[in-house]
N, C-alpha and C positions, 0 to 999 in steps of 0.2 A: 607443705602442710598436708599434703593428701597421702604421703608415705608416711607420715607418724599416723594418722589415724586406720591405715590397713593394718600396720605395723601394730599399735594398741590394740584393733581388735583381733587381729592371729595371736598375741600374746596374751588375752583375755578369755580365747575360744580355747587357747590351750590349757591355760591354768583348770577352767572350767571342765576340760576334757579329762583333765589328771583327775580331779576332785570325784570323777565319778566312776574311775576307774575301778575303785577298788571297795565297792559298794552296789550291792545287789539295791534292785527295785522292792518296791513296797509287796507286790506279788511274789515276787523271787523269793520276798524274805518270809511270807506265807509260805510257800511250796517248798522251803527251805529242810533238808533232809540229809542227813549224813548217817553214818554205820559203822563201826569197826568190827571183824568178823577175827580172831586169830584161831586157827587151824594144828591139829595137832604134830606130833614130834613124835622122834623116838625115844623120849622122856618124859618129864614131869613140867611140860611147857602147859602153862596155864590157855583153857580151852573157854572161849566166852563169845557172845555176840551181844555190840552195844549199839542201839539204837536211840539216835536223835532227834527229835519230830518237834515245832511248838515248843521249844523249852522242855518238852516232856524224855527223859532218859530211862531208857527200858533195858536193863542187863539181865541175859541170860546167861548164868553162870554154870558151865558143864563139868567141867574137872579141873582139876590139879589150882584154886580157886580157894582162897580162904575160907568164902561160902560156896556152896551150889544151892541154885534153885533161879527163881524168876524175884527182882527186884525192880522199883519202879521210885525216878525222885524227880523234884523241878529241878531247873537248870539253874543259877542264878544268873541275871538282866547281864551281869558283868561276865562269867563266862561264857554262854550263850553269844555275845556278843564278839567277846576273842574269839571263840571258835570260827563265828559267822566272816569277823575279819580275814583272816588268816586262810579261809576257802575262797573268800573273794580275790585273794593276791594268786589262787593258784592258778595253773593254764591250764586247767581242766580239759580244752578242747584238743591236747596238743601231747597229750601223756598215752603213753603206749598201755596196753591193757595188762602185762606181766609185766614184772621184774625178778628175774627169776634167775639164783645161780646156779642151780644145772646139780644140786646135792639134795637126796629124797628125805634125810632126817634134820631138814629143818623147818622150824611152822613156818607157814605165812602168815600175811597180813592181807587183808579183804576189804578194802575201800569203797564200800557204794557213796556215789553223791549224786543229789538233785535238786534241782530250783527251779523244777517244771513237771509236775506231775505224772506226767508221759516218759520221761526220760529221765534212767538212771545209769549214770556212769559205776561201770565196775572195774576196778584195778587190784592187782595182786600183785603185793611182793616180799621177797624175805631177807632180814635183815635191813640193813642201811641201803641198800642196791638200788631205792627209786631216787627220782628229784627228791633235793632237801625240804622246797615245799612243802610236800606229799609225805615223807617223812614224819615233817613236824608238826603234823594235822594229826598224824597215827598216835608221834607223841606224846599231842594233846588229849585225843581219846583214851590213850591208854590208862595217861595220869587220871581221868574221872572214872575211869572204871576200877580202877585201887582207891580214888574217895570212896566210892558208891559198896565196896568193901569194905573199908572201912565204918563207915556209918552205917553197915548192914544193921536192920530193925531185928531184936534178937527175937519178934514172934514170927520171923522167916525160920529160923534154925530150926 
């Protein structure tokens, strides 16, 4: 009797454990902060910095850029939220600060993240060359910074 019930609760502290694995604090999700930074080429690689804060998305769009200038949109509750998941699955503590292939005419990519106001992780890489994680966070940014072109307010232009 007293091994099924150590037993139930190691299997109950674990489920418990999983469940919050992959899920930032109520604070964390305040201080909650990501960035996409892409750097330029010896081309026509588009040049931008998108900033995530509060549901609040701020693109600054430099060159090669359907638009250029400063743009500014909410997130919606449902992206904001994939995004937020998708950062919580990474190993943020555990990623090396470049990924870099060693060739000077290609962009990077510039990952700040934060969920502690003090501390922002920065990572750089180009191409596919980081974790797929880390990748598909870049991805995700990238794909809202071609919405947020696309729905450019035309009294930016």
């Amino acid at each position: 009797m007293r091994n099924k019930i150590v037993l139930t609760l190691l299997c109950a502290a674990f489920f418990m454990g999983c469940a919050q694995i992959d899920k930032f604090s109520k604070k964390q999700q305040k201080a909650f902060y990501i960035s996409i930074e892409k750097t330029a080429c010896f081309g026509n690689c588009p040049i931008y910095i998108l900033e995530l804060s509060k549901q609040e998305a701020k693109l600054q769009a430099k060159r090669f850029t359907e638009h250029e200038g400063l743009s500014n949109q909410r997130m919606s509750d449902m992206e904001y939220k994939a995004l937020q998941d998708s950062c919580a699955q990474a190993d943020w503590g555990n990623y090396a600060t470049e990924y870099l292939t060693g060739y000077s005419d290609l962009p990077s990519t510039i990952i700040r993240f934060s969920i502690y106001p003090t501390d922002t992780i920065d990572i750089r890489y180009e191409g596919s060359k980081a974790p797929a994680d880390l990748v598909r966070i870049g991805d995700m940014l990238h794909a809202y910074q071609k919405k947020m072109q696309a729905e450019w307010p035309a009294s930016l232009d």
